[in-house]
C-alpha positions as CSV (number, residue, x, y, z in Angstrom):
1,X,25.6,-21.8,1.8
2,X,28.9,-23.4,1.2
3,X,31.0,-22.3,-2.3
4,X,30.8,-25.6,-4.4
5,X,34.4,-23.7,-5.9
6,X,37.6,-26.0,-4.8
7,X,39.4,-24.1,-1.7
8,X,42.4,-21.8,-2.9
9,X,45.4,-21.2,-1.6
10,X,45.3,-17.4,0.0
11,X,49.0,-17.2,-1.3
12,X,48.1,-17.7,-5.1
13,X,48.3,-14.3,-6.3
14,X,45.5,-12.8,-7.8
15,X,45.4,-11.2,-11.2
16,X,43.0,-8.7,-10.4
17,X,45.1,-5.9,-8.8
18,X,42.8,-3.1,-6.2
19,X,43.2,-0.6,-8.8
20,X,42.0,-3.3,-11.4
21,X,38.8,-3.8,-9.6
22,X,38.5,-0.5,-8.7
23,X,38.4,0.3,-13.0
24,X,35.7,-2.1,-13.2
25,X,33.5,-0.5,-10.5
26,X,33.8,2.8,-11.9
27,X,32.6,1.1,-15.0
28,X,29.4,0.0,-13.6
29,X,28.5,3.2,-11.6
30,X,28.2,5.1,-15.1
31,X,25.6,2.8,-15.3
32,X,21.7,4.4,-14.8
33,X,20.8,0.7,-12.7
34,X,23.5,1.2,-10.3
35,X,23.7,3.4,-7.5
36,X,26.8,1.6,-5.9
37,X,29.3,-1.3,-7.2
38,X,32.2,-3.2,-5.4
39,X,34.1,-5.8,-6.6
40,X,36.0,-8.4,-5.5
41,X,38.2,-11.4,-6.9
42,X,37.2,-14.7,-4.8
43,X,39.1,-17.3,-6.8
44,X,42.0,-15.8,-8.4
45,X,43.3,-19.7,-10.0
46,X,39.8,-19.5,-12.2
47,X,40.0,-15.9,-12.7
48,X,36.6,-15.1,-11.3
49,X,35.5,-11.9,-10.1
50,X,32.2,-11.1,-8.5
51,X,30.9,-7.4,-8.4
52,X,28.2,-6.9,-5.5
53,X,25.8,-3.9,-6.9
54,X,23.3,-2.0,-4.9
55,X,20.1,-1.4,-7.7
56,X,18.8,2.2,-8.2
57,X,15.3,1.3,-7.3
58,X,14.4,4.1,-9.4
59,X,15.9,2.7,-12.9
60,X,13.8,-0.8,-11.2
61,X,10.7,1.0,-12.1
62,X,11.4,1.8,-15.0
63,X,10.9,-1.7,-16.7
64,X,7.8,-1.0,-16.0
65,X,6.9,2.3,-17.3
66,X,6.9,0.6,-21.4
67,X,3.3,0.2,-23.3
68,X,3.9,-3.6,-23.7
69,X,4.9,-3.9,-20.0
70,X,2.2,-2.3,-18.7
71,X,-0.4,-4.5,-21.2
72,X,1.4,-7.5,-19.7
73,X,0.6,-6.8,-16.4
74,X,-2.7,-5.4,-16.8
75,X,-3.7,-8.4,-19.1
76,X,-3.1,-11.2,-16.5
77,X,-5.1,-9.2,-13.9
78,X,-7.9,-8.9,-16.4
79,X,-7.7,-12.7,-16.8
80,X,-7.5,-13.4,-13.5
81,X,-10.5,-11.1,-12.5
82,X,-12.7,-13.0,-15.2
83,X,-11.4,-16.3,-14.4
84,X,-12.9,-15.6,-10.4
85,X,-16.3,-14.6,-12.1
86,X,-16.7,-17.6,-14.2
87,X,-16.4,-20.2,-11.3
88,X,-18.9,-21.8,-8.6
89,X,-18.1,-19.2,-6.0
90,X,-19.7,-16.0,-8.3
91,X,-22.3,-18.5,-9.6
92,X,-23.9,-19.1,-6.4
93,X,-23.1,-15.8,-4.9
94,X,-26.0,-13.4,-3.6
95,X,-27.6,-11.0,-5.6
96,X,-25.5,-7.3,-4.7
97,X,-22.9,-9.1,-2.6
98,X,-20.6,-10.6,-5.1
99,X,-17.2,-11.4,-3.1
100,X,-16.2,-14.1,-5.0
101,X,-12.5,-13.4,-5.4
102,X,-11.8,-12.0,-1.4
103,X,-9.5,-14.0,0.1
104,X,-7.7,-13.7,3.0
105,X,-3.8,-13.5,2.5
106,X,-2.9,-15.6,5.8
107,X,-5.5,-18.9,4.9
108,X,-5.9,-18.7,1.5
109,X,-9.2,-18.9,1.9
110,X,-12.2,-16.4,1.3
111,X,-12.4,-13.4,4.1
112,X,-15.7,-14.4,6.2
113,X,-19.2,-12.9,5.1
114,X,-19.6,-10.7,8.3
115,X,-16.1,-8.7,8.0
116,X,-16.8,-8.1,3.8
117,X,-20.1,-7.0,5.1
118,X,-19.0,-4.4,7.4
119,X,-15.9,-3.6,5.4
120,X,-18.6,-2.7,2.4
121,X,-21.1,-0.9,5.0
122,X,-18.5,1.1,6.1
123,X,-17.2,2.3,3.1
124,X,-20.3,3.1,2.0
125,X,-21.3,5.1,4.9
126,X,-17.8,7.3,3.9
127,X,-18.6,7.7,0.8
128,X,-22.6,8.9,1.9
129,X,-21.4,11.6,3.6
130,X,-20.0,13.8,0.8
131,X,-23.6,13.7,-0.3
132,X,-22.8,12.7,-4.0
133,X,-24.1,13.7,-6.7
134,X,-22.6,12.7,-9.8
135,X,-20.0,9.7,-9.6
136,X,-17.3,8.0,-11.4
137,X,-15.9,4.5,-10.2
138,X,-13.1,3.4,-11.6
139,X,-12.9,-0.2,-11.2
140,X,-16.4,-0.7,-9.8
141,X,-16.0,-4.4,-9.9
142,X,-18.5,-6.4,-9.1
143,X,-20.9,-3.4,-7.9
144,X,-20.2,-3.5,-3.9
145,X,-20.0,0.1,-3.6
146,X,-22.6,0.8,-7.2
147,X,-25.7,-1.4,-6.1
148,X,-25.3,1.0,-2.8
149,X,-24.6,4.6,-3.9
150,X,-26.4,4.8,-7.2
151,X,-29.9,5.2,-6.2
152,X,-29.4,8.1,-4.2
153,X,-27.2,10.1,-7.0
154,X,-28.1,11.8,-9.9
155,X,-25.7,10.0,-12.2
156,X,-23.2,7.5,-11.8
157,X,-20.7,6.3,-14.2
158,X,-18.6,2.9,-13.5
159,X,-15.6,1.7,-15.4
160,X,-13.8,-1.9,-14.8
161,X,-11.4,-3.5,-18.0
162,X,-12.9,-7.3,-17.2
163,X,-15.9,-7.8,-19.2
164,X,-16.7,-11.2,-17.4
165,X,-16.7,-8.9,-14.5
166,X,-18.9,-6.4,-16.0
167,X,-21.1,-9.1,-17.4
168,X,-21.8,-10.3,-13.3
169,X,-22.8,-6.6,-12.5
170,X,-25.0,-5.5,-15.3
171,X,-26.8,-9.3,-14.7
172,X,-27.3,-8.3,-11.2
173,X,-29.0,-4.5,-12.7
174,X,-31.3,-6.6,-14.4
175,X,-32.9,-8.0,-11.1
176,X,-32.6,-5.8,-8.4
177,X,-35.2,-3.6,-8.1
178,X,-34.8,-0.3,-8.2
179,X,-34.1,2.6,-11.0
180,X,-30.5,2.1,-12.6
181,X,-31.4,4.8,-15.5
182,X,-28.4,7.0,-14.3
183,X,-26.4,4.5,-14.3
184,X,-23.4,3.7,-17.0
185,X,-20.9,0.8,-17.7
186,X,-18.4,1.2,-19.6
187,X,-15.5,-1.4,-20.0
188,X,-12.1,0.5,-20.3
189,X,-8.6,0.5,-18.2
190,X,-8.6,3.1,-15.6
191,X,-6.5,5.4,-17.2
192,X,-8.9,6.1,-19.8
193,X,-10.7,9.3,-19.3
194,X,-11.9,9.5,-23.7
195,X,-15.0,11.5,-23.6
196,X,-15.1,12.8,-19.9
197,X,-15.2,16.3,-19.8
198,X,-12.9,18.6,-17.5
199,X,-14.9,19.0,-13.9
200,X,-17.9,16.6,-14.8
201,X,-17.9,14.9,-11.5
202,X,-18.5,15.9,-7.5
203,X,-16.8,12.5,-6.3
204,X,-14.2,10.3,-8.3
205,X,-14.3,6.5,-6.3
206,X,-11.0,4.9,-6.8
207,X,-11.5,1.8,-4.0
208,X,-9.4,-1.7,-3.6
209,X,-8.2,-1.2,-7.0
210,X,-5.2,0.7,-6.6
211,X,-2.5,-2.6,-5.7
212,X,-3.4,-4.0,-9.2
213,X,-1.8,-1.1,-11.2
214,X,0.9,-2.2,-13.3
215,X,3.1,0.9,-12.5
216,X,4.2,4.3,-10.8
217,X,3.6,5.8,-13.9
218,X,-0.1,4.1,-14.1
219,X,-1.1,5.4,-11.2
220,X,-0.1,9.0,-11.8
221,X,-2.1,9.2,-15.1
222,X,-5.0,7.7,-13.2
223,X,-5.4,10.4,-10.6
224,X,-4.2,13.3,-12.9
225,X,-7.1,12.1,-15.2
226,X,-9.4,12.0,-11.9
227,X,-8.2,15.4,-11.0
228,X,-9.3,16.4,-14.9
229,X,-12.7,15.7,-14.2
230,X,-13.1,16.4,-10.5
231,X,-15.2,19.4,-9.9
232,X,-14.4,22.2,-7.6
233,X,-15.6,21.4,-4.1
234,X,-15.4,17.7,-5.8
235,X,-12.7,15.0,-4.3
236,X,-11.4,11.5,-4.9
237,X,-12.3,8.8,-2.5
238,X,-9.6,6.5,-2.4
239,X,-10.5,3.5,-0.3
240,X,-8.3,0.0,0.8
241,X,-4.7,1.1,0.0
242,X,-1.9,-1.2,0.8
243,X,0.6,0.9,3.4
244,X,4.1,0.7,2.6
245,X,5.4,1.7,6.2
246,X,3.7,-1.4,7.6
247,X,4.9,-3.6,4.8
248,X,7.0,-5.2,6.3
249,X,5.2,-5.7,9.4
250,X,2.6,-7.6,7.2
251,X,4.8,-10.1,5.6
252,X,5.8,-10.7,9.6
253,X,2.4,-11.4,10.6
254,X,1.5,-13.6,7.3
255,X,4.4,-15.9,7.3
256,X,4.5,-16.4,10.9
257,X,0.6,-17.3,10.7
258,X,1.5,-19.6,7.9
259,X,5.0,-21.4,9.9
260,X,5.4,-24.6,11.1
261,X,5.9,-24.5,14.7
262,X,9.5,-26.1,14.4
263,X,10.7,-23.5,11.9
264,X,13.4,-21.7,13.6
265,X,13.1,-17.8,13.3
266,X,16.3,-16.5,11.4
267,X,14.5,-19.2,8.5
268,X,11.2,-16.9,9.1
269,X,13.4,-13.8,8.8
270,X,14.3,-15.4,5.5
271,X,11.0,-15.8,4.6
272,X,9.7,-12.6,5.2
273,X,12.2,-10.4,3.9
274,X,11.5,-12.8,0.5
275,X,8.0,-11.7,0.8
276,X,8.8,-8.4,0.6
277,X,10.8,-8.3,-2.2
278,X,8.0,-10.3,-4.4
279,X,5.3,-8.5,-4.0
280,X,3.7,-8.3,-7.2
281,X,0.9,-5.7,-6.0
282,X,1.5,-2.0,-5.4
283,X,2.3,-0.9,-1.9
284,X,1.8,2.7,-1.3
285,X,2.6,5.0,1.5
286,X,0.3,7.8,2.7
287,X,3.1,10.0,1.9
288,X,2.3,9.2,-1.8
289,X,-0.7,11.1,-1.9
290,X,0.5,14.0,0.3
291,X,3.1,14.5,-2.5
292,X,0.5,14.7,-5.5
293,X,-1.1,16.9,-3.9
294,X,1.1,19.1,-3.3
295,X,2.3,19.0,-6.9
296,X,-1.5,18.9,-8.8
297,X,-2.9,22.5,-8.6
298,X,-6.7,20.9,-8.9
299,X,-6.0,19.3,-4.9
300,X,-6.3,21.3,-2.4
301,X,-6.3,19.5,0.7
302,X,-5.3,15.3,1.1
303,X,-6.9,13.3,4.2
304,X,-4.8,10.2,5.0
305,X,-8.1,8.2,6.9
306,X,-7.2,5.0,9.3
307,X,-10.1,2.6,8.1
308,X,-13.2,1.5,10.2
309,X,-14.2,-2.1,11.3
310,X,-14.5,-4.0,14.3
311,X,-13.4,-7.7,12.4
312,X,-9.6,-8.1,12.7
313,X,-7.7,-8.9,9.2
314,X,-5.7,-7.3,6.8
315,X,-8.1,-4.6,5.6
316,X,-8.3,-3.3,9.1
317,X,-4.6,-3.9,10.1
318,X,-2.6,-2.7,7.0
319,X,-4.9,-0.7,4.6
320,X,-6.2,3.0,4.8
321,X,-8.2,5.2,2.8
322,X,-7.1,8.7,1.2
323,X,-9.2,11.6,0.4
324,X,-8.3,14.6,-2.2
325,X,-10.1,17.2,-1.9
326,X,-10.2,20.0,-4.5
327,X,-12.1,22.5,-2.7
328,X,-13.7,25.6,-4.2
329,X,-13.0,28.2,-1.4
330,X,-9.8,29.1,-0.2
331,X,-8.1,26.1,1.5
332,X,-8.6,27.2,5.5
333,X,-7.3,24.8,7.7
334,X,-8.4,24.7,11.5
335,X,-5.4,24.8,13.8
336,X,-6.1,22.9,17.0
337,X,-3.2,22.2,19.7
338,X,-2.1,18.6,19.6
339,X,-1.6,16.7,23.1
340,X,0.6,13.9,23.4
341,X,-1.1,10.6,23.8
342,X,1.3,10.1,26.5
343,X,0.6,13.0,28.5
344,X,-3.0,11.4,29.0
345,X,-1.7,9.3,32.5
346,X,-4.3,6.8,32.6
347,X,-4.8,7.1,28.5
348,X,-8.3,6.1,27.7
349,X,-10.2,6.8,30.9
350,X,-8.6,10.4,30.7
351,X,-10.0,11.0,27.3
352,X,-13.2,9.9,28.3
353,X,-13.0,12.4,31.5
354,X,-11.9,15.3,29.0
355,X,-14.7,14.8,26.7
356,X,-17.4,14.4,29.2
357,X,-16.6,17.1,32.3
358,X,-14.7,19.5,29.8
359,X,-16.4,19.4,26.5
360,X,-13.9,21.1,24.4
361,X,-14.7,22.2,20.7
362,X,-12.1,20.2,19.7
363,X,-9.2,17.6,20.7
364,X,-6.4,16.5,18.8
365,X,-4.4,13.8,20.5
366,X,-1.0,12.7,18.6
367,X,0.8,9.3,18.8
368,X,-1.8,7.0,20.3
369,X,-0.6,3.5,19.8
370,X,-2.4,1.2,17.4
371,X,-3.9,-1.9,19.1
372,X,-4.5,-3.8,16.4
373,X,-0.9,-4.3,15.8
374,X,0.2,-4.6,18.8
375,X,1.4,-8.8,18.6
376,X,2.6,-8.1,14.8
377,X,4.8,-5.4,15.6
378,X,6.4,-7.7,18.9
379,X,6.7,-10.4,16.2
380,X,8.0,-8.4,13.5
381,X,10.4,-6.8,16.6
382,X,11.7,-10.9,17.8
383,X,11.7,-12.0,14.1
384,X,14.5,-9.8,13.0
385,X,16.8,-9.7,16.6
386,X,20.1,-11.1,15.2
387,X,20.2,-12.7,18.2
388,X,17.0,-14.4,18.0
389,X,17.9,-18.5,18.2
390,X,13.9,-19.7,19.2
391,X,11.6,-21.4,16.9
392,X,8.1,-19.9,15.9
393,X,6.7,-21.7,18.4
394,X,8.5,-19.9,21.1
395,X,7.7,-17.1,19.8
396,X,3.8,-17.9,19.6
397,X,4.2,-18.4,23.3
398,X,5.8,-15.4,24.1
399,X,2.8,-13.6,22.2
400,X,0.2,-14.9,24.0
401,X,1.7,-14.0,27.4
402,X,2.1,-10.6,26.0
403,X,-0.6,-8.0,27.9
404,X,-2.9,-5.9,25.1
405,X,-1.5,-2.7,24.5
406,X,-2.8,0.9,22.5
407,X,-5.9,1.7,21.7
408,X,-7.8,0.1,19.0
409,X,-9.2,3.3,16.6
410,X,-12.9,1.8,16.8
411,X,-13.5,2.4,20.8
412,X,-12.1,6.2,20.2
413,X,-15.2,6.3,17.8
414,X,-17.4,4.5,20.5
415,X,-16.1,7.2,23.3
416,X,-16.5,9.8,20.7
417,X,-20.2,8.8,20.1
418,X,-21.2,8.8,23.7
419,X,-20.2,12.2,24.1
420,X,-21.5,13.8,21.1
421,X,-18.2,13.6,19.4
422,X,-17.2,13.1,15.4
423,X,-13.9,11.6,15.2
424,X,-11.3,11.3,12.8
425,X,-7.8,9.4,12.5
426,X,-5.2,9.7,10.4
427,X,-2.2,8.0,9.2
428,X,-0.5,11.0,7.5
429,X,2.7,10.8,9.8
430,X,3.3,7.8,7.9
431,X,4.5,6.0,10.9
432,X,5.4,2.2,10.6
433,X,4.6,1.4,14.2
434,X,1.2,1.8,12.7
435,X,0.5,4.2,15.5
436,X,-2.7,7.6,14.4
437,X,-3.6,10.5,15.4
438,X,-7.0,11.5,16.7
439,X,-9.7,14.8,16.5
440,X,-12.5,15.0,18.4
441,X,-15.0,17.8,16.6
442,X,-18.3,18.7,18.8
443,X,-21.2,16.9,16.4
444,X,-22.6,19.8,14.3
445,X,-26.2,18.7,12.8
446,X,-25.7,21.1,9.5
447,X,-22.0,19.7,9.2
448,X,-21.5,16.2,9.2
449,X,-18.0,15.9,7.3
450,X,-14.8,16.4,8.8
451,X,-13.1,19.3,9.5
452,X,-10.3,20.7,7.7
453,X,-7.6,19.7,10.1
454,X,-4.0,20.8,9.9
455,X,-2.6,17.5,10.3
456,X,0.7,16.2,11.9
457,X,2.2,14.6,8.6
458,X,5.7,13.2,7.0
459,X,6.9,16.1,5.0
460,X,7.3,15.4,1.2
461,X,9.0,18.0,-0.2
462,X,11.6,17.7,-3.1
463,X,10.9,14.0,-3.0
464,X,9.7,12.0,-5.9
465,X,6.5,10.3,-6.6
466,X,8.2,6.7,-6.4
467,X,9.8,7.2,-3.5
468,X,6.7,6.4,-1.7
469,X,5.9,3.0,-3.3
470,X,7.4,-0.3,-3.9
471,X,9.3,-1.6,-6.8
472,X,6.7,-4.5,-8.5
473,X,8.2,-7.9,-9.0
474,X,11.3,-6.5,-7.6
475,X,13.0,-10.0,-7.7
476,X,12.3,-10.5,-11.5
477,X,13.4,-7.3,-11.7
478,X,16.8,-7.9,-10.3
479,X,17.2,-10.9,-12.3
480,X,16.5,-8.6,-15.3
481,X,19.0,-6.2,-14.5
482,X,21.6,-8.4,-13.0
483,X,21.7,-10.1,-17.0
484,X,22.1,-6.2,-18.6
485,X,25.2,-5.6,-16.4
486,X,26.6,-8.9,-17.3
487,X,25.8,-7.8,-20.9
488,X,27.0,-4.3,-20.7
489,X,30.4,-5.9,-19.0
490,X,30.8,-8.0,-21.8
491,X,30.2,-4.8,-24.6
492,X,31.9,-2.0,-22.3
493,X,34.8,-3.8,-20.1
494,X,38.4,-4.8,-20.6
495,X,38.5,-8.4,-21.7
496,X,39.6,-10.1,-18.4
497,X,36.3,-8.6,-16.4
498,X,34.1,-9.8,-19.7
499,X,32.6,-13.5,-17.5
500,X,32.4,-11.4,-14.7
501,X,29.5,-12.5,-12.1
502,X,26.7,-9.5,-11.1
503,X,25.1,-10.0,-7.5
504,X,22.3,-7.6,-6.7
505,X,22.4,-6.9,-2.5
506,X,20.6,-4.1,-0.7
507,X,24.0,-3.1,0.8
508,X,27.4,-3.0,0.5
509,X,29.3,-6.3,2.2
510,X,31.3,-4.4,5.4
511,X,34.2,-6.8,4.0
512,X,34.9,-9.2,1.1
């Protein structure tokens, strides 16, 4: 965008001197919001100087670690989850399938009945085969995963902070048949643990809930407090997390679904990296709960699971499930030699040769390529080449001439079933090609959970928690610190830098 500022003269000589400038950065770097500052003096007639400052994402979060913050946040969720149960769509909505509220992020319309059903079945089923006992759900919602599970546990205990949401669920109690007497509602925020005692529950369900925290800080008091009350041998299901690696890759594949066909890409590139930055729903990467565990002395053991389902959409694409696992006996992993994806020639027909003439134990593959994001990672690839000049419908063009690469995760699970095969994926590299690893266990009739696997993963160590997920709002953010440097230049600078102007960048301009 053209400067509305008159053209000046390059001759005019400015009144901002290098080592003038150079005072004022130093200024700002003493500042906790600032990990870099550069400033520069554009218009030396008006006496204007503009200091480009990289944030410290870190000080970012901050804003939102304060009591009245986090209330904020929290209350216009809670409105917004009563609001969906007080119109047509919950009203006319079957009893024990409530979805009223599940829309799809690319048509803004609700996800279709047959991919919520499997999505639920399948969770479900994970859940099942911890053989649970004695349950809490934080943020049970609507009773998806409740009207399920209860019957066959001794006690179940659900917690959600909408009452118009609770109000939904304990209607539905009233009709469906069955015994609910172990179960309890109690309406409180999920970081509210008053009256749970230490190691009261086998399994802690934590599931789709996680993106509507209001903090870093909020979710680390959730899961300590679920590590409180976890039992030995106990662990926390925690199901539908947004990946941060494949963030970015997301926004890609939404805003190019969403394009006009005209729209040239470097104004898509725009678009998504805008995206990005306004997320207003925690974004977390695997990595996140490798690192608690590691530092919480209850967990023994963190599974980083690539979800199930057939139905393409953004639960299947770009959310996984995590499980903690605070085991009673001494945490024995089982080392198994890893095998390149790649080294398989003709990939999936060689698996399929391995596991039916040479019926291993157990075979761990690593690095097999994710078919399910196979045409967002070639967008995401075209959409941010510099050189790039096409339009988006080029580019949809060029996507459906592209040939299907990888391996989508559910036909490993088919192969696996046909030869008598458990199988489990992970995401605990992290990787943002969205890529998993694989083990193949021989079915064991008296064992039906996973093994504990030594897993290829990102290593964690000596990073912090908030490292590993996004900065919330991060635009309004910016805004918010961009007006406390121009404040803290008007109370800490020399007069002449006192109107200065604050722009927040990722980077450092190469040049002025």
């Amino acid at each position: 965008m053209e400067s509305e500022v008159p053209t000046v003269s390059s001759q005019v000589e400015s009144p901002f001197s290098p080592p003038l400038l150079a005072v004022l950065e130093a200024l700002l770097r003493q500042h906790p919001g600032v990990s870099a500052a550069k400033a520069s003096s554009h218009h030396p007639q008006l006496g204007q100087v503009t200091v480009h400052v990289v944030p410290n994402d870190e000080y970012l979060a901050s804003f939102l670690k304060g009591d009245a913050e986090e209330r904020k946040r929290l209350q216009t969720w809670r409105k917004t989850f009563d609001l969906t149960q007080l119109g047509k769509e919950a009203a006319s909505a079957e009893v024990g399938f409530n979805i009223a509220g599940w829309n799809s992020s690319y048509a803004r319309q609700p996800i279709p009945e047959p991919a919520m059903r499997e999505w639920v079945a399948h969770t479900v089923a994970e859940i099942l085969s911890f053989a649970p006992q004695e349950i809490l759900e934080i943020g049970c919602g609507t009773g998806l995963l409740l009207l399920r599970i209860a019957s066959q546990c001794k006690r179940y205990t659900a917690t959600d902070f909408a009452p118009a949401v609770l109000g939904k669920l304990r209607q539905q109690l009233e009709v469906m048949p069955g015994s609910w007497e172990g179960v309890s509602l109690l309406e409180r925020a999920a970081d509210d643990f008053t009256g749970m005692a230490e190691d009261s529950f086998d399994t802690v369900v934590i599931n789709s809930v996680l993106h509507y925290f209001p903090s870093v800080s909020y979710l680390i008091r959730v899961l300590e407090g679920a590590a409180r009350v976890l039992k030995p041998g106990g662990r926390i299901f925690i199901g539908d997390v947004r990946s941060l690696p494949l963030l970015k890759a997301y926004c890609a594949s939404v805003e190019l679904y969403q394009a006009e066909g005209d729209v040239p890409l470097n104004e898509l590139r725009e678009r998504v990296t805008r995206r990005r930055k306004l997320q207003d729903q925690l974004v977390i990467s695997p990595a996140f709960f490798l690192a608690f565990g590691e530092r919480n002395a209850k967990i023994s053991d963190v599974e980083i699971r690539v979800k199930r389902g057939r139905h393409d959409n953004e639960l299947t694409r770009y959310r996984y499930n995590a499980v903690l696992h605070a085991r009673s006996e001494p945490n024995n992993k089982t080392t198994v030699p890893w095998m390149e994806w790649t080294n398989l020639q003709h990939g999936r027909a060689d698996l399929q040769r391995v596991l039916r003439e040479e019926q291993p134990e157990t075979l761990a593959i690593r690095g097999i390529p994710n078919a399910r994001l196979n045409q967002d990672l070639f967008a995401l690839k075209r959409i941010f080449d510099p050189h790039a000049s096409a339009t988006v419908a080029d580019l949809q063009a060029d996507l459906l001439a592209q040939q299907p690469n990888g391996i989508h995760p559910e036909f490993l699970h088919d192969d696996g079933d046909l030869a008598g095969y458990r199988v489990d994926l992970s995401w605990a590299r992290c990787p943002e090609d969205g890529s998993y690893d694989a083990v193949f266990s021989r079915k064991n009739p008296n064992h039906q959970q996973s093994i504990a696997v030594d897993w290829p993963q990102l290593s964690t160590a000596g990073a912090d928690l908030w490292t590993y997920v996004n900065v919330l709002g991060a635009n309004s953010l910016r805004q918010r610190l961009a007006r406390e440097l121009e404040t803290f230049c008007q109370q800490q600078a020399p007069p002449e830098f006192q109107s200065c102007s604050i722009q927040l960048v990722d980077s450092l301009p190469a040049t002025d």
